[in-house]
C-alpha positions as CSV (number, residue, x, y, z in Angstrom):
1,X,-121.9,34.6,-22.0
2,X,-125.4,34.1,-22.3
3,X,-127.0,30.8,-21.3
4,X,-128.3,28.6,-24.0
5,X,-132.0,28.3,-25.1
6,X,-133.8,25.0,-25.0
7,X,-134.9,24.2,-28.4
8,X,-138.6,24.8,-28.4
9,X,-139.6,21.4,-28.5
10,X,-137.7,20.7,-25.2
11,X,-139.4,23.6,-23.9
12,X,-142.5,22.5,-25.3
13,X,-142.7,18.9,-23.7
14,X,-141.1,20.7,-20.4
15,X,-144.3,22.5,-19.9
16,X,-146.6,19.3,-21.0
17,X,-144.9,17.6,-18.1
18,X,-145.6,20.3,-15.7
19,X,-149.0,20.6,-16.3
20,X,-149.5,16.4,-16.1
21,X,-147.7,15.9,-12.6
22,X,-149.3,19.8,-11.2
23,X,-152.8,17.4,-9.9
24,X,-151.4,15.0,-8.6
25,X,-148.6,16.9,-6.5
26,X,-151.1,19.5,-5.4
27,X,-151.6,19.9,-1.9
28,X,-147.8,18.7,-1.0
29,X,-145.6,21.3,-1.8
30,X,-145.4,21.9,1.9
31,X,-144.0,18.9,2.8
32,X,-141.7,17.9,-0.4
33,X,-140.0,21.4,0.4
34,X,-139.2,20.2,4.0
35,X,-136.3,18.4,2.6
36,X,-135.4,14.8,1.6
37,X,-137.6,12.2,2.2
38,X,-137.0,8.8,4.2
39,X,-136.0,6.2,2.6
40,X,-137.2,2.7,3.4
41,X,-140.7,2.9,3.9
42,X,-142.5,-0.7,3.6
43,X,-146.5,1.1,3.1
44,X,-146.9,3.2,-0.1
45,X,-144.7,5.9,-0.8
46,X,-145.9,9.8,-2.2
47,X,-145.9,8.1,-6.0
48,X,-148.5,5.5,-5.0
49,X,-150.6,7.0,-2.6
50,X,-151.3,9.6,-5.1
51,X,-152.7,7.0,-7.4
52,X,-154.5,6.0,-4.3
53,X,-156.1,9.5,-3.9
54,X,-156.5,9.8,-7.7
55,X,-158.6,6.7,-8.0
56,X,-160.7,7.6,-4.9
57,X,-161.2,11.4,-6.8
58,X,-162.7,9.4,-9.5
59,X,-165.3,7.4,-7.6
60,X,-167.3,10.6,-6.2
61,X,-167.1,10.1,-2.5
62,X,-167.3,12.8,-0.1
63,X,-164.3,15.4,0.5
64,X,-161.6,13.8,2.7
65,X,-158.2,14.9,3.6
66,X,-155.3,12.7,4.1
67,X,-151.4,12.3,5.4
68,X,-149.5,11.5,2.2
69,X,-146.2,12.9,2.4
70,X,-143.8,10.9,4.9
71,X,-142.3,14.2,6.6
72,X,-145.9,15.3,7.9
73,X,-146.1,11.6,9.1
74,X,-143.2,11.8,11.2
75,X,-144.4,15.1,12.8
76,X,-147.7,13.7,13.7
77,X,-146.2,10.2,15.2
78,X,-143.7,12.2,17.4
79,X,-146.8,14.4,18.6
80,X,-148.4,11.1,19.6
81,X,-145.7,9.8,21.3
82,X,-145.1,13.4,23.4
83,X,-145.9,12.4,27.1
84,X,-145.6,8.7,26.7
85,X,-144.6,7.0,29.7
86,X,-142.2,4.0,29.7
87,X,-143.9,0.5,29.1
88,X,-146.1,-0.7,26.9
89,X,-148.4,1.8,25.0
90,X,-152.2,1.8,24.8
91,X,-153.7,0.2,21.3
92,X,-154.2,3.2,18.7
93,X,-157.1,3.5,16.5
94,X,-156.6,5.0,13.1
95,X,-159.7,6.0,11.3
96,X,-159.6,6.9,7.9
97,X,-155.7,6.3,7.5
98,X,-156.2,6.4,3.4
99,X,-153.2,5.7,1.6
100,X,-151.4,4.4,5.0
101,X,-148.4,6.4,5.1
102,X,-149.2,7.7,8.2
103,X,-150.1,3.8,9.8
104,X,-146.6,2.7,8.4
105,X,-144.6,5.9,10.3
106,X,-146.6,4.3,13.5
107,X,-145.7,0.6,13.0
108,X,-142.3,2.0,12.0
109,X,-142.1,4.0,15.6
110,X,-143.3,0.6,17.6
111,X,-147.0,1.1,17.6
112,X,-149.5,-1.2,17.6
113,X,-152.4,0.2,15.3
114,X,-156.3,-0.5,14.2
115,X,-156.9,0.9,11.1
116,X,-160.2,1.5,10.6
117,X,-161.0,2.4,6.8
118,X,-164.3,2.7,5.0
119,X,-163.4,3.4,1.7
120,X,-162.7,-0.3,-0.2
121,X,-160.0,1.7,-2.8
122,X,-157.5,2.2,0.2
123,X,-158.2,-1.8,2.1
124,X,-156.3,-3.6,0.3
125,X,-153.0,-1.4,0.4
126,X,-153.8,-1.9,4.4
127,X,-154.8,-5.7,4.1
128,X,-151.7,-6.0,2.4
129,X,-149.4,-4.3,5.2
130,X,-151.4,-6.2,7.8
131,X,-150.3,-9.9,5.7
132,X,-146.4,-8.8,6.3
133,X,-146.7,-7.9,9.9
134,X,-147.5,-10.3,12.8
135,X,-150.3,-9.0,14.5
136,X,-148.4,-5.5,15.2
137,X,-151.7,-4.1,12.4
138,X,-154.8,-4.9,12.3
139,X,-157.5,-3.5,9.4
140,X,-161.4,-3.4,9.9
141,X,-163.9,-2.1,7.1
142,X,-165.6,0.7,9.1
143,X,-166.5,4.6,9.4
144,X,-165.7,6.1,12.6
145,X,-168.3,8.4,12.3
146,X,-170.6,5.9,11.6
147,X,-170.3,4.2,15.2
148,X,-173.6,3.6,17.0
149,X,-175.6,5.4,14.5
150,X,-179.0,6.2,16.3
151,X,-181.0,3.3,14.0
152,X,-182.6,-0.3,14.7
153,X,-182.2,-3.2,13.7
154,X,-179.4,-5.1,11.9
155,X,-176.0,-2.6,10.9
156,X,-175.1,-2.3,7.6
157,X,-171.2,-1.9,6.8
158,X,-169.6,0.4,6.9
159,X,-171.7,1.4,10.4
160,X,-169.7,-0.1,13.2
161,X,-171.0,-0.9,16.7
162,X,-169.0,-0.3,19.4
163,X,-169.5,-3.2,21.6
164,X,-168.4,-5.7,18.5
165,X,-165.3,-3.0,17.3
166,X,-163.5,-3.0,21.3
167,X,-163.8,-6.6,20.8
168,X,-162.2,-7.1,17.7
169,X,-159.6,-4.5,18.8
170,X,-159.0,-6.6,22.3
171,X,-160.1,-3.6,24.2
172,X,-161.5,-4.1,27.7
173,X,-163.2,-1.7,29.5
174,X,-161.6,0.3,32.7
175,X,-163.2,2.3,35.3
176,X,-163.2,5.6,34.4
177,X,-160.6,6.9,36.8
178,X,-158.1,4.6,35.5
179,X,-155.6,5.2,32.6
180,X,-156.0,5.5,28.7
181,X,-157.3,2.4,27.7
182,X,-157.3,3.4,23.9
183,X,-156.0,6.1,21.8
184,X,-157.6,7.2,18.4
185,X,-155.9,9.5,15.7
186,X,-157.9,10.8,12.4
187,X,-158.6,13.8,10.5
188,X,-161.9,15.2,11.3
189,X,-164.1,15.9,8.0
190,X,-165.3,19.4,7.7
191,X,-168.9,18.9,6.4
192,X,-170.6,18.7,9.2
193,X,-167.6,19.6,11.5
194,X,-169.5,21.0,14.4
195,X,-172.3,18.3,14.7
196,X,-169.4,15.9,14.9
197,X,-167.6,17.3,18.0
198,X,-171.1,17.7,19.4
199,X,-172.0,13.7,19.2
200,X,-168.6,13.1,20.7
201,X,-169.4,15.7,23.6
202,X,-172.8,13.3,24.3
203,X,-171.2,10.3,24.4
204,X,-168.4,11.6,26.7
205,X,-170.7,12.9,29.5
206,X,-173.2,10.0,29.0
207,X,-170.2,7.4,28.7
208,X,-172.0,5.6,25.8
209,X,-170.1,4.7,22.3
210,X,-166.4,4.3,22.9
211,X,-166.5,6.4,26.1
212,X,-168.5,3.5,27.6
213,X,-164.9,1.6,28.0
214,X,-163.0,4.2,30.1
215,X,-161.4,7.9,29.2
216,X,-160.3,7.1,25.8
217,X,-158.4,9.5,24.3
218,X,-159.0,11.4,21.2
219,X,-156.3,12.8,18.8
220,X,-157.6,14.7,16.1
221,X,-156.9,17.5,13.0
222,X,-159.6,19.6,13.3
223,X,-160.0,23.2,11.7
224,X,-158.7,26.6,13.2
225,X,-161.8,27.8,13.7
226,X,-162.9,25.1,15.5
227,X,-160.0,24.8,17.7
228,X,-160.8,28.5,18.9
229,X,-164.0,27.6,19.5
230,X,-162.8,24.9,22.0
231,X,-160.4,26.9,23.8
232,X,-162.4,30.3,23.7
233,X,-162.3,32.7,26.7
234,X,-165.3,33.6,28.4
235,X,-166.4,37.2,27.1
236,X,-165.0,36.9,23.4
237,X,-168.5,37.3,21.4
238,X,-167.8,34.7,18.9
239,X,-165.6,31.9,20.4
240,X,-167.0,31.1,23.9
241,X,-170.0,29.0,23.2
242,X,-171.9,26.0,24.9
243,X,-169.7,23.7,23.3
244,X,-166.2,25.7,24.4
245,X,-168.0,25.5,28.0
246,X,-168.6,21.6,27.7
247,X,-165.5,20.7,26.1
248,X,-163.3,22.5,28.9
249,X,-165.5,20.5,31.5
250,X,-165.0,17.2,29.6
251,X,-161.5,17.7,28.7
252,X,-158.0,18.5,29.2
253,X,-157.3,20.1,25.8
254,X,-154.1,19.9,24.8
255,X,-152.3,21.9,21.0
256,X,-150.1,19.5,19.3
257,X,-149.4,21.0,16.0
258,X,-150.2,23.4,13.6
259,X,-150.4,22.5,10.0
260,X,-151.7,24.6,6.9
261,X,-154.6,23.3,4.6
262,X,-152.3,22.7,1.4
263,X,-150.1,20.3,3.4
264,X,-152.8,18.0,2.9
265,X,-153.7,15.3,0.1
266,X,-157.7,15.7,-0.9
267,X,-160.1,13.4,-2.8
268,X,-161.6,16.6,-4.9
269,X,-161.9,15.9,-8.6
270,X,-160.4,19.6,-8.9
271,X,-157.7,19.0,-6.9
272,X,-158.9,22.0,-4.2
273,X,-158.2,22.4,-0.8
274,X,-162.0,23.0,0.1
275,X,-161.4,25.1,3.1
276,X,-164.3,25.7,5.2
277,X,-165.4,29.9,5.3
278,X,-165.0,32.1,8.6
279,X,-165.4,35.3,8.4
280,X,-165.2,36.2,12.2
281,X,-162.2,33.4,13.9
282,X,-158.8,32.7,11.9
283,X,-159.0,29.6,9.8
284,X,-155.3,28.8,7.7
285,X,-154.1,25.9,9.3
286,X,-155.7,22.2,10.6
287,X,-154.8,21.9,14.1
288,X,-154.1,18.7,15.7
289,X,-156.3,18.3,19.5
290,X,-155.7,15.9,22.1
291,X,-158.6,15.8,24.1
292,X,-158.2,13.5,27.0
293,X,-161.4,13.1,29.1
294,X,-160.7,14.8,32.9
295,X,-160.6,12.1,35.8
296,X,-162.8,13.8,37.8
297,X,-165.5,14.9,35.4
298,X,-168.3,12.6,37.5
299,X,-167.3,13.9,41.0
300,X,-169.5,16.0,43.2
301,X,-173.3,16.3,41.5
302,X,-172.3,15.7,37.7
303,X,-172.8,12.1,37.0
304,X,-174.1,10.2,33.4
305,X,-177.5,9.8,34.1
306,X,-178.0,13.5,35.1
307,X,-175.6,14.8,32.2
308,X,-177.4,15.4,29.4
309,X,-179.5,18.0,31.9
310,X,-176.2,19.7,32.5
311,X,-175.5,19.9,28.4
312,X,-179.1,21.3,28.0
313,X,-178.9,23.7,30.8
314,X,-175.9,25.3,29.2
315,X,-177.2,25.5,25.4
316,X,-180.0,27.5,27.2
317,X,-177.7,29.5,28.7
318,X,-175.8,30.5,25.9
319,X,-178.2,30.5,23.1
320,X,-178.4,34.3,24.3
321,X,-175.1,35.0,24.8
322,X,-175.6,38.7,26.0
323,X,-178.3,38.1,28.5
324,X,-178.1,38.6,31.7
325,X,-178.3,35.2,33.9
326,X,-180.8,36.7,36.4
327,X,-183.3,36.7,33.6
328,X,-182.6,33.6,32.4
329,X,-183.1,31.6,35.8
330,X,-186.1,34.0,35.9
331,X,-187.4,32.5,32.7
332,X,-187.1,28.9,34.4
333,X,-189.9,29.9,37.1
334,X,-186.9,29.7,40.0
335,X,-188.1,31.8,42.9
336,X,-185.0,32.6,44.7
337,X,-182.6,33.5,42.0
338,X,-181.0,36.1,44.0
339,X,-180.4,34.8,46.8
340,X,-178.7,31.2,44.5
341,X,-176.3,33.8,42.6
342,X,-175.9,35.3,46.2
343,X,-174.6,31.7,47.0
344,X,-171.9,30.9,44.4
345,X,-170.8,34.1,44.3
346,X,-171.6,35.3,41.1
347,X,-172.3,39.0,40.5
348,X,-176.5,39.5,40.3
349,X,-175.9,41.7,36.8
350,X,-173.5,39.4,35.2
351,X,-173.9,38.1,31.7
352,X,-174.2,34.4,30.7
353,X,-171.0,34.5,28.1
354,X,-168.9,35.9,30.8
355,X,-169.4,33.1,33.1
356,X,-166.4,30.6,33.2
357,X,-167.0,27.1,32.8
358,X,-166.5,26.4,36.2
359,X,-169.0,28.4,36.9
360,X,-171.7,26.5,35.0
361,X,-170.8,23.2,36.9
362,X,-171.4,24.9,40.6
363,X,-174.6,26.4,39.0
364,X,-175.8,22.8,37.2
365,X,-175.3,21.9,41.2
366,X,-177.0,24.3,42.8
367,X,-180.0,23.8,40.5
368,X,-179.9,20.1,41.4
369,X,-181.3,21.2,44.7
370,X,-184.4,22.9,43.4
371,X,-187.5,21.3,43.0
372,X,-188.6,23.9,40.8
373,X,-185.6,23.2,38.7
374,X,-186.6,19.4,38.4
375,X,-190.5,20.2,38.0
376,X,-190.9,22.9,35.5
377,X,-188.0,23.9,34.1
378,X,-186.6,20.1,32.8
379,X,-188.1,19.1,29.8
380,X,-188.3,14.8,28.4
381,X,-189.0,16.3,24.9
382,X,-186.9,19.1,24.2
383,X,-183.4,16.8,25.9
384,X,-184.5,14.4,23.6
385,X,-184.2,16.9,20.7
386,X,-180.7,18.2,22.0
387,X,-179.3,14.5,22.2
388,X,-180.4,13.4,18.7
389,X,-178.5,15.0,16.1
390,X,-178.3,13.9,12.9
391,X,-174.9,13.3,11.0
């Protein structure tokens, strides 16, 4: 027998439906067809955080992207957790935690969480999950990427300053060799993407900002491209790059998940995914980075106050990726290149991008012990340039 038709009507109304719920469940098809959802959750479910998302859509802001479907929650918790030692967990920072599905899945799991928010649509959802917990949450109005901006004077929220945000959080500071003494999670916005990892970079080797209080460790979705950026391989034309040098230097980087665009919520008034272009490195999926700042990054003749030399040194390098480093220690005045490349053991034709990191650190050294390096070849104006960069 042949199945019944709908009346029109029903058909009608079917596809009015369809077209009323399509904004705001785009972006979680992903997760809603990983199976059931759990049950129980205190913070706001998919239904609600939607509305959350919708209402910040409306106010104009800049493009976020956020957690709102609880099974992507529960992946990212049990990739924070992965290592964990027994005992009680460092403090995690949240910034930008939106809707707060993502901050309940934490408390849920044990944590204790900061959730630093600077949008005022999504506080009081948080204030409100902070009232029913005893102390286990705490919410601050803030930007992460707003901390220590490079002005004077007075700060005006939602700028945060460091020194006042570790205090509120009950952070102390540790020497550098000790452990963790804070964890952050967020979602890195892609405007501006690159200049972001950049200022983190500075403040690592410098220790200023939040790496003034030990090796803090940052967990954080950032795009594809970028990812292959950090972990490039020295000779690949378009990955390795002054910043993959510096961030293998800085950091043991660590792959904790994969996760396409479209299983995240955006603030978009069209409901888009707004994925950022590349036409040369593969860019489908956010990748979630633990970057843990190495123990022994200051050892031997790398140090804070001499660091920002080190980052300069290799931006020269690698601004000319196919040149040969003979000519470019040429360029710097240095009368006894040869006999310096003779020393560290690195081939007198070889090319700057297929030098490994490693290799820029015994170099940065080396150079330490020139005079010529320290006379005519450092520069107070053009450091200065390389350390400011505007966000």
């Amino acid at each position: 027998m042949l199945a019944k038709r709908a009346p029109p009507g029903a058909a009608g109304c079917g596809r009015l439906l369809a077209e009323a719920l399509r904004p705001l469940l785009r972006g979680l098809w992903p997760c809603w067809a990983a199976g059931p959802q759990r049950r129980g959750l205190r913070a706001a479910e998919e239904a609600p955080a939607e509305r959350l998302v919708q209402r910040e859509k409306r106010s104009g802001v800049a493009v976020r992207r956020f957690i709102a479907c609880p099974r992507l929650a529960r992946t990212v918790q049990q990739c924070l957790q992965r290592g964990a030692g027994p005992g009680p967990q460092p403090v995690l920072l949240e910034f930008s935690p939106g809707p707060g599905i993502l901050t309940q899945t934490l408390l849920d799991a044990g944590l204790r969480v900061v959730a630093l928010e600077s949008n005022l649509a999504y506080l009081p959802n948080l204030q409100s999950l902070e009232n029913s917990l005893d102390g286990q949450l705490k919410v601050i109005y803030g930007d992460f990427f707003r901390l220590d901006p490079l002005v004077s004077g007075t700060l005006k929220p939602p700028a945060v300053c460091s020194d006042k945000l570790f205090e509120t959080m009950g952070v102390a500071a540790v020497p550098w060799r000790a452990d963790v003494p804070l964890r952050i999670f967020g979602i890195m916005p892609h405007t501006l993407e690159r200049n972001r990892l950049w200022r983190l970079l500075f403040s690592l080797y410098e220790c200023n900002s939040i790496y003034k209080y030990g090796r803090v460790e940052l967990n954080v979705f950032i795009s594809e491209r970028e990812y292959l950026v950090l972990t490039g391989k020295p000779g690949r034309a378009w990955a390795y790059q002054a910043l993959t040098v510096l961030a293998q230097i800085g950091c043991e980087i660590e792959l904790l998940h994969m996760e396409p665009w479209s299983s995240f919520a955006t603030n978009m008034k069209s409901g888009g995914l707004a994925i950022p272009k590349s036409k040369r490195l593969p860019n489908d999926h956010l990748c979630l980075v633990r970057l843990t700042p190495q123990q022994n990054l200051f050892t031997r003749g790398l140090k804070p106050t001499n660091a920002a030399t080190f980052i300069f040194m290799v931006k020269q390098c690698l601004a000319k990726p196919k040149s040969r480093l003979r000519d470019r220690l040429n360029s710097w005045s240095l009368d006894n290149t040869s006999k310096l490349l003779k020393e560290l053991e690195i081939p007198k034709n070889a090319v700057v991008r297929d030098l490994y990191p490693e290799d820029y650190r015994r170099l940065f050294e080396a150079l330490q012990n020139s005079s010529t390096f320290a006379e005519t070849w450092f520069c107070e104006d053009v450091l200065e340039s390389v350390r400011t960069i505007n966000l």
